[in-house]
RODO-2510 file (C-alpha; in nm, 4 decimals, decimal comma):
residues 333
     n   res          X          Y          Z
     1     x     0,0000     0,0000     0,0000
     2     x     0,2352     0,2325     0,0728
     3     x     0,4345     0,1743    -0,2429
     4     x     0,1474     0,2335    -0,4390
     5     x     0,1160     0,5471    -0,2260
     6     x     0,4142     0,6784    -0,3119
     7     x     0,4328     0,5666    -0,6818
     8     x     0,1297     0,8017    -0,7436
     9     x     0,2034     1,1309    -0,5131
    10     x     0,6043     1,1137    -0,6040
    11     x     0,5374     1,2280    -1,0290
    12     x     0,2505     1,4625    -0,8932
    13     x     0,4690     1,6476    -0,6395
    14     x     0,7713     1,6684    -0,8852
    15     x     0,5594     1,8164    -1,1540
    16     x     0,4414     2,0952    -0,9403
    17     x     0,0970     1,9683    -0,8630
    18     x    -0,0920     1,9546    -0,5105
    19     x    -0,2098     1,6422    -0,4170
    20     x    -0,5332     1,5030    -0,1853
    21     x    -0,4963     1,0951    -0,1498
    22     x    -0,7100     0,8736     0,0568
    23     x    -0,5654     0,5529     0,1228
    24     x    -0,7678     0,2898     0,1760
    25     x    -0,9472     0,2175     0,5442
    26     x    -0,7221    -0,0668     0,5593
    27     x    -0,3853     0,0601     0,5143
    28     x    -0,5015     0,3639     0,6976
    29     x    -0,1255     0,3522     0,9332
    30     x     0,1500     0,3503     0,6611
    31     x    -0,0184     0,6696     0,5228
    32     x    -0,0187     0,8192     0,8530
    33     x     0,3273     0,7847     0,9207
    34     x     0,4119     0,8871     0,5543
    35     x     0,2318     1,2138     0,6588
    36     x     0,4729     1,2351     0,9824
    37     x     0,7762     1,1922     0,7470
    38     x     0,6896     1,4585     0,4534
    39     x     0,6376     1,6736     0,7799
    40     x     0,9239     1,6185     0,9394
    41     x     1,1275     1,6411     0,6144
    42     x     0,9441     1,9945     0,5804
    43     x     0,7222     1,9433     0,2653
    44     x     0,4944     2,2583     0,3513
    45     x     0,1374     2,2187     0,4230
    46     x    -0,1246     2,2342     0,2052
    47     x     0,0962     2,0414    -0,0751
    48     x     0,0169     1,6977     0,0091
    49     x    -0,2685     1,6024     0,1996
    50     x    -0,4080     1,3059     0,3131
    51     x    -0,7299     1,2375     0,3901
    52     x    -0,8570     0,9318     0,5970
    53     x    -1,2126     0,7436     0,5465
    54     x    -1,4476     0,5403     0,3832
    55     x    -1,4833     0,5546    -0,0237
    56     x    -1,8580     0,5921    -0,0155
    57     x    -1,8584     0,9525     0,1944
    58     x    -1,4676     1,1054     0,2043
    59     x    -1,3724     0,8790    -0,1690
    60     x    -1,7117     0,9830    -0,3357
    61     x    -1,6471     1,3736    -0,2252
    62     x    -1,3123     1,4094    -0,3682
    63     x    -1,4035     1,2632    -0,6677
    64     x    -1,6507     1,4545    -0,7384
    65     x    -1,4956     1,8097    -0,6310
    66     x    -1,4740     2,0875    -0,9174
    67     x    -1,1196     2,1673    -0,7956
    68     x    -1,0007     1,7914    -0,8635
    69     x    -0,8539     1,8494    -1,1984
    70     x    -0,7541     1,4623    -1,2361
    71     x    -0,7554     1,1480    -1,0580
    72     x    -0,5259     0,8740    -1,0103
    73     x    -0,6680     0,5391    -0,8462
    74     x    -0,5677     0,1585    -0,7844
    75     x    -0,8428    -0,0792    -0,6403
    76     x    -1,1148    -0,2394    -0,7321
    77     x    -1,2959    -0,2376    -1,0466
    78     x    -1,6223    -0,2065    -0,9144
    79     x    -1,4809     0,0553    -0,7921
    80     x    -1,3355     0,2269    -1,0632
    81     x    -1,6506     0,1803    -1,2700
    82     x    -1,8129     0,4437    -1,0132
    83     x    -1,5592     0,6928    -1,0391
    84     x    -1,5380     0,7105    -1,3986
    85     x    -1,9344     0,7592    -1,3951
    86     x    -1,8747     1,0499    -1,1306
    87     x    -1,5792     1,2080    -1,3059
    88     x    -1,7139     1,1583    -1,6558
    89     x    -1,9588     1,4973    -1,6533
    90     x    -1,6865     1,7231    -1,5366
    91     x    -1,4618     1,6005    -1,8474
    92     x    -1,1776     1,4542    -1,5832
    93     x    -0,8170     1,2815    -1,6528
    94     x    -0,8444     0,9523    -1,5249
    95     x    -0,5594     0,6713    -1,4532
    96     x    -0,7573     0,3267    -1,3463
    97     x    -0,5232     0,0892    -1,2060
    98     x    -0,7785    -0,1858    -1,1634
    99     x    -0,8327    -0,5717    -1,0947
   100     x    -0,6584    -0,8584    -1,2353
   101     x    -0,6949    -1,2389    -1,3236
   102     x    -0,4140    -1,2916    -1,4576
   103     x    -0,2960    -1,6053    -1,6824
   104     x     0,0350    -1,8206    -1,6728
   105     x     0,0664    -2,0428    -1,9527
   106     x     0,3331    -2,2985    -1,9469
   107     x     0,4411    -2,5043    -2,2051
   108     x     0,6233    -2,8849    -2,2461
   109     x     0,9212    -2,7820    -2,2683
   110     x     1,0336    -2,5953    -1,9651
   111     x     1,2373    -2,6933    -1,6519
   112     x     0,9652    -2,8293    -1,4458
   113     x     1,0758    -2,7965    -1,0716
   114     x     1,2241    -2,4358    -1,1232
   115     x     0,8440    -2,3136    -1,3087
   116     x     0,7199    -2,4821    -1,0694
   117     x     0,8697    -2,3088    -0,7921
   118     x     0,8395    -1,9969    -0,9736
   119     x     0,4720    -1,9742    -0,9946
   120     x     0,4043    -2,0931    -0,6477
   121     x     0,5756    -1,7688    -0,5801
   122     x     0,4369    -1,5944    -0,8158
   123     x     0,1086    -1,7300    -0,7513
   124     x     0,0906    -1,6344    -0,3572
   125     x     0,3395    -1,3626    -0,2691
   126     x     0,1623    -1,0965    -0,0470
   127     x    -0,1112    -1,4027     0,0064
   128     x    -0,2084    -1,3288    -0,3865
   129     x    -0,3081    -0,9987    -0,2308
   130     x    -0,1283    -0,8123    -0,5181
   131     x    -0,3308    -0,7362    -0,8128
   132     x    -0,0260    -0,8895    -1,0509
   133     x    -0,0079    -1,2525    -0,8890
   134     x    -0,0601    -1,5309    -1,1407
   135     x    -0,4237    -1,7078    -1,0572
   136     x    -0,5146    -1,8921    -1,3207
   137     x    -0,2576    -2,2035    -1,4531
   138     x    -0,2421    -2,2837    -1,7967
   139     x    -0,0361    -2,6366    -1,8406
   140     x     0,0497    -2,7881    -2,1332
   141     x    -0,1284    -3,1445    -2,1042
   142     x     0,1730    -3,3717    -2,1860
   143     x     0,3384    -3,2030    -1,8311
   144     x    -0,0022    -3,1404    -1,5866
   145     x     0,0097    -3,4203    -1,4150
   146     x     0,4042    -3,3971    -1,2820
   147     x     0,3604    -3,0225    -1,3349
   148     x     0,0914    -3,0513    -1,0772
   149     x     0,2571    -3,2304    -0,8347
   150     x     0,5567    -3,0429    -0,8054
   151     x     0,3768    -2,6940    -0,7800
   152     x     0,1816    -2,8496    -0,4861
   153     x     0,5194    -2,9828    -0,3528
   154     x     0,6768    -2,5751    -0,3779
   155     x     0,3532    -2,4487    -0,2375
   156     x     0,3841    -2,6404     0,1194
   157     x     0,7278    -2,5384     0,1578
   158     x     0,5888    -2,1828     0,1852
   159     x     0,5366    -2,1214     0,5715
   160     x     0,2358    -1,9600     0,6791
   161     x     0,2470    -1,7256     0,9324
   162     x     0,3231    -1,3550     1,0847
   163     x     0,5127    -1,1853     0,9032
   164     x     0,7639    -1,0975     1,1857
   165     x     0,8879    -1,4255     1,1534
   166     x     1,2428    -1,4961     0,9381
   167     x     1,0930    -1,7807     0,7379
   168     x     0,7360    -1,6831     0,7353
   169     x     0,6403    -1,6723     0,3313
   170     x     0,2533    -1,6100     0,3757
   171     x     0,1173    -1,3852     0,6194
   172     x    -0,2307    -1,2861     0,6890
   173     x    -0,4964    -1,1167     0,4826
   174     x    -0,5789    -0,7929     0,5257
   175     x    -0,9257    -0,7919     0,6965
   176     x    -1,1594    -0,9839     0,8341
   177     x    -1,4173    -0,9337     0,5572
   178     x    -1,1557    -1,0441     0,3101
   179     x    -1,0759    -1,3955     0,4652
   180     x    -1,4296    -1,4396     0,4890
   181     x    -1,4417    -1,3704     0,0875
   182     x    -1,1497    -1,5418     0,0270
   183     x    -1,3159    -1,9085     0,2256
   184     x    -1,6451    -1,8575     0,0045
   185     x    -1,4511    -1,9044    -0,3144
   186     x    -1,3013    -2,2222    -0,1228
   187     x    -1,6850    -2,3169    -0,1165
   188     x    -1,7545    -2,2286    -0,5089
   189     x    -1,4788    -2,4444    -0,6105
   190     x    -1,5892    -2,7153    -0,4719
   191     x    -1,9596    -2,6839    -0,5808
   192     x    -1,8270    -2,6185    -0,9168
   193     x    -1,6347    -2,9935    -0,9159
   194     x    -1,3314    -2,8514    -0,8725
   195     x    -1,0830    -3,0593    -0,6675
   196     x    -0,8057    -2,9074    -0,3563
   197     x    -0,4572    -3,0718    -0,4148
   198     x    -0,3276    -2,8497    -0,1021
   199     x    -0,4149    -2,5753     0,1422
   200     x    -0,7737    -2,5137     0,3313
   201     x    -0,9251    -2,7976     0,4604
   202     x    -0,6617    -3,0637     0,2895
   203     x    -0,3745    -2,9760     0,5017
   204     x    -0,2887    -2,9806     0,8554
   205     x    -0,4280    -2,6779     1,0563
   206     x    -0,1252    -2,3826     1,0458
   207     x     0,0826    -2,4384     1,3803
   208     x     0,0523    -2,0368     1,4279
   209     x     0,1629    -1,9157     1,7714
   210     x    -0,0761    -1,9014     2,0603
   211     x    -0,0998    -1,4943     2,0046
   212     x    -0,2008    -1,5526     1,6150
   213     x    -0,4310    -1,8252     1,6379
   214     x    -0,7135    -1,5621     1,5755
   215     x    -0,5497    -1,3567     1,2995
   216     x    -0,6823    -1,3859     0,9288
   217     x    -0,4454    -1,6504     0,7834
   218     x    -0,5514    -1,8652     0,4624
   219     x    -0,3446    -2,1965     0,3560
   220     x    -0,2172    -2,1544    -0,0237
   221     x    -0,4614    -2,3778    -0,1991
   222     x    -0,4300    -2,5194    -0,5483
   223     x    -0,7418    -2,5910    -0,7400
   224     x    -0,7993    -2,8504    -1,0415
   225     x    -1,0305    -2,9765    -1,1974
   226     x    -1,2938    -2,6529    -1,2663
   227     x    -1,3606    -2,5007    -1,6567
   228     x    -1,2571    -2,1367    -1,7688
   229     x    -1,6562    -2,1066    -1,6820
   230     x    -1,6016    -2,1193    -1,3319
   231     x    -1,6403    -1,8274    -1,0710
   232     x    -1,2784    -1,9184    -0,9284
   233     x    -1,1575    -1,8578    -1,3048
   234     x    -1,3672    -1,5539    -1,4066
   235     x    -1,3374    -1,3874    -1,0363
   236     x    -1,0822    -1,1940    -0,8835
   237     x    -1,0549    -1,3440    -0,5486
   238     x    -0,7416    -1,1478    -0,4527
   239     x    -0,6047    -1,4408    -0,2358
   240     x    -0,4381    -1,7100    -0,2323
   241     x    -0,6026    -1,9582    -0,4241
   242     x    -0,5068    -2,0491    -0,7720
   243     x    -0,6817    -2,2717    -1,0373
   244     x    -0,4565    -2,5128    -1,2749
   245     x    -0,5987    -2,6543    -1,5493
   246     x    -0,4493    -2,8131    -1,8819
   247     x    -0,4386    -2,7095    -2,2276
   248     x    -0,3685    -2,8745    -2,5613
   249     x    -0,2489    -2,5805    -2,8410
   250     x    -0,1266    -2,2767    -2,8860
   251     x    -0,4336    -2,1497    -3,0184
   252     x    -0,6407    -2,2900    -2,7649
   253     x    -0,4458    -2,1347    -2,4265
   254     x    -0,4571    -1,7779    -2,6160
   255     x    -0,8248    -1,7795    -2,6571
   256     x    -0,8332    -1,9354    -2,2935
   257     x    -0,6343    -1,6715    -2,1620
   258     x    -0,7676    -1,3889    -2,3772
   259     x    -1,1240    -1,5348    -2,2241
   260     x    -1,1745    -1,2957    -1,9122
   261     x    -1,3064    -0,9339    -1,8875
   262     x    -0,9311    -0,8429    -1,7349
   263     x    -0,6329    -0,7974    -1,8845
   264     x    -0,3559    -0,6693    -1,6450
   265     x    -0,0587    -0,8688    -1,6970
   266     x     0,0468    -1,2592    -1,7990
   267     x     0,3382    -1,4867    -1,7564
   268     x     0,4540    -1,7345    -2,0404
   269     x     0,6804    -2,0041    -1,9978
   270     x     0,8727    -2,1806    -2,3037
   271     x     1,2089    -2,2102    -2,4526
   272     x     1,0840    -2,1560    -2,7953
   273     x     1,1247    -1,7966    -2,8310
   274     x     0,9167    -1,7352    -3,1873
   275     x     0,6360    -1,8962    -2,9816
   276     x     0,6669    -1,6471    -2,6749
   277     x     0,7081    -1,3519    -2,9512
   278     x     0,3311    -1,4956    -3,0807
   279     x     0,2060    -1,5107    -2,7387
   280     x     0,2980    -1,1963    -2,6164
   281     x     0,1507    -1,0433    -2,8723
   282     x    -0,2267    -1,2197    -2,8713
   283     x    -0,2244    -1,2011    -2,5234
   284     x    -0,4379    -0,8689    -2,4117
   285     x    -0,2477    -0,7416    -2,1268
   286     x    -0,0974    -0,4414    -2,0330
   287     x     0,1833    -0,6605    -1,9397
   288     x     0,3171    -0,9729    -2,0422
   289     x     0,6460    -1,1669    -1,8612
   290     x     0,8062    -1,4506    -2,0350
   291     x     0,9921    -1,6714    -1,8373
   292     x     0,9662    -1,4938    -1,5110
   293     x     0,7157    -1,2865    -1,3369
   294     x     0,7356    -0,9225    -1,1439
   295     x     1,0151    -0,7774    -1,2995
   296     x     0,9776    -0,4487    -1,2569
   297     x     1,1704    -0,0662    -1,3672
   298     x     0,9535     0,2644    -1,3467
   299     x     1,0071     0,3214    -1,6814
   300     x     0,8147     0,0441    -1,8094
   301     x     0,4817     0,1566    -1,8808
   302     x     0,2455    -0,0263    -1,6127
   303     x    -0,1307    -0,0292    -1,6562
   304     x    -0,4195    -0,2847    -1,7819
   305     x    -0,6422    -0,3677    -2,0905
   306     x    -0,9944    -0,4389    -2,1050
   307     x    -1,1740    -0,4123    -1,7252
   308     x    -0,8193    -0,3747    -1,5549
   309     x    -0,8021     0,0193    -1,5792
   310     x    -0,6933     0,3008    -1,8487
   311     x    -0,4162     0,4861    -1,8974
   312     x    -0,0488     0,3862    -1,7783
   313     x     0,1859     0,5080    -1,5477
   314     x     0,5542     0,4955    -1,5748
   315     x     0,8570     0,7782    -1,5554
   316     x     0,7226     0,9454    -1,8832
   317     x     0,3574     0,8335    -1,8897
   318     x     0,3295     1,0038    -1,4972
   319     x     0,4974     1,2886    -1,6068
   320     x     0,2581     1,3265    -1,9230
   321     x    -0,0591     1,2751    -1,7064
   322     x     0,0154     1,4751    -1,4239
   323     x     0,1026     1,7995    -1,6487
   324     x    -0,1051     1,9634    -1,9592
   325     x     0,0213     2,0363    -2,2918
   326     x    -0,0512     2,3832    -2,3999
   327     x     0,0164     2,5350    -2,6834
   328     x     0,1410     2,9417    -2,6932
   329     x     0,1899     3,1786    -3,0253
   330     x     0,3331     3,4945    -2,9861
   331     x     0,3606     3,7212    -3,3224
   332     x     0,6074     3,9650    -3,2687
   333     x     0,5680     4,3588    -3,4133
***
């Protein structure tokens, strides 16, 4: 959160802009104490404010304030949806960072165990509470099977637990509201046929210490067995469960992964490097990694297709849509 924090009021501050952010009601500390630290450092008032409550009443009223010139949001799409309604009428800039489902697709010819390992991480970093994390598996059928096992195998060597903890991978999710979310998609799966090869409700209960044994912690869980028709495909559940399902052809896993109203980023694994070309380019997302996942430089232009946001953000592209081009002629006696 407070990356994302900074990433937005850093380009508005340096091109001479004021800024008014509200974080959201759950990362409601980091912004406080960025407040404390501009102040301290002597920014001077008035030139970046933050402003603390709920979307509906404090979100809602910035948004839709004459003297709010532009607006710059990451969240939800839902979300987003509203403010472009409010914003549209008063004809203002908008940057949607949205919500993301996003594909791997991994083909028969890779190193198993190290893709394997990668996409666990990939898959449930920050609990799959970042809106980049792979969620949805492609496998190439000749490999499922093994590819399967070994992914389950990475996934349990990922401890669960606080995050104060040297070897804790996982820590806990965000709210209450969002574990209780997270555990009905656990529910849908299994409605929908679909089958737990680890995590909630197959594995052991987490051995969490006696003073976390009531915090919001969710077991990576790996899914198989569901269709790209299922809510656990078509849904951002923003946690950490994943769906893996196998694939035949090329064509196939593009239309597969091209099958979902988001389109924020993808990973594509393959040594055939004409093929990943292809890919890359069918695929509709605003970003695309081959053969690794969340490598990152702030001059890459960041930002999603389809019902994952508009615009982009990047060095140049936050520096174009925090300032407006204007055009001057002077004639001269």
């Amino acid at each position: 959160p407070l990356y994302l924090l900074t990433w937005k009021i850093a380009p508005a501050l340096a091109t001479g802009n004021t800024v008014v952010a509200k974080p959201s009601e759950f990362t409601s500390l980091t912004a406080f104490m960025l407040a404390e630290v501009m102040k301290e450092v002597g920014l001077p008032a008035g030139v970046c404010n933050l402003v603390f409550g709920l979307g509906p009443s404090v979100g809602t009223a910035i948004v839709q304030h004459p003297d709010v010139p532009l607006i710059s949001f990451t969240g939800g799409t839902v979300t987003g949806k509203r403010i472009s309604v409010m914003a549209a009428p008063m004809q203002k800039r908008l940057s949607l960072e949205l919500g993301g489902k996003n594909p791997g697709i991994i083909f028969d010819d890779v190193d198993i165990d190290h893709v394997a390992s990668e996409t666990a991480r990939s898959s449930f970093t920050n609990q799959g509470e970042i809106c980049l994390c792979t969620s949805r598996i492609y496998v190439h059928e000749r490999i499922f099977e093994e590819f399967c096992i070994k992914l389950v195998a990475a996934v349990r060597l990922m401890k669960v637990g606080p995050p104060h903890l040297p070897d804790t991978k996982v820590g806990a999710l965000v709210s209450k509201e969002h574990l209780a979310k997270v555990r009905s998609y656990l529910e849908i799966a299994q409605e929908e046929g679909g089958r737990l090869l680890c995590g909630e409700t197959v594995d052991p209960p987490l051995p969490l210490p006696e003073e976390n044994k009531e915090g919001y912690f969710f077991q990576p869980t790996v899914v198989v067995g569901l269709t790209d028709a299922s809510r656990c495909v078509q849904e951002e559940i923003f946690g950490p469960i994943i769906v893996v399902m196998p694939f035949k052809t090329e064509e196939e896993v593009i239309a597969r992964a091209n099958g979902n109203q988001y389109g924020l980023a993808a990973s594509i694994w393959t040594k055939d490097g004409s093929r990943a070309i292809r890919i890359s380019e069918s695929i509709m997302a605003g970003t695309v990694w081959v053969n690794c996942w969340m490598v990152r430089d702030l001059n890459m232009p960041f930002g999603g297709m389809k019902a994952s946001g508009t615009g982009r953000e990047s060095a140049e592209d936050s520096l174009d849509f925090f300032t407006e081009a204007k055009t001057v002629c002077i004639k001269y006696a």
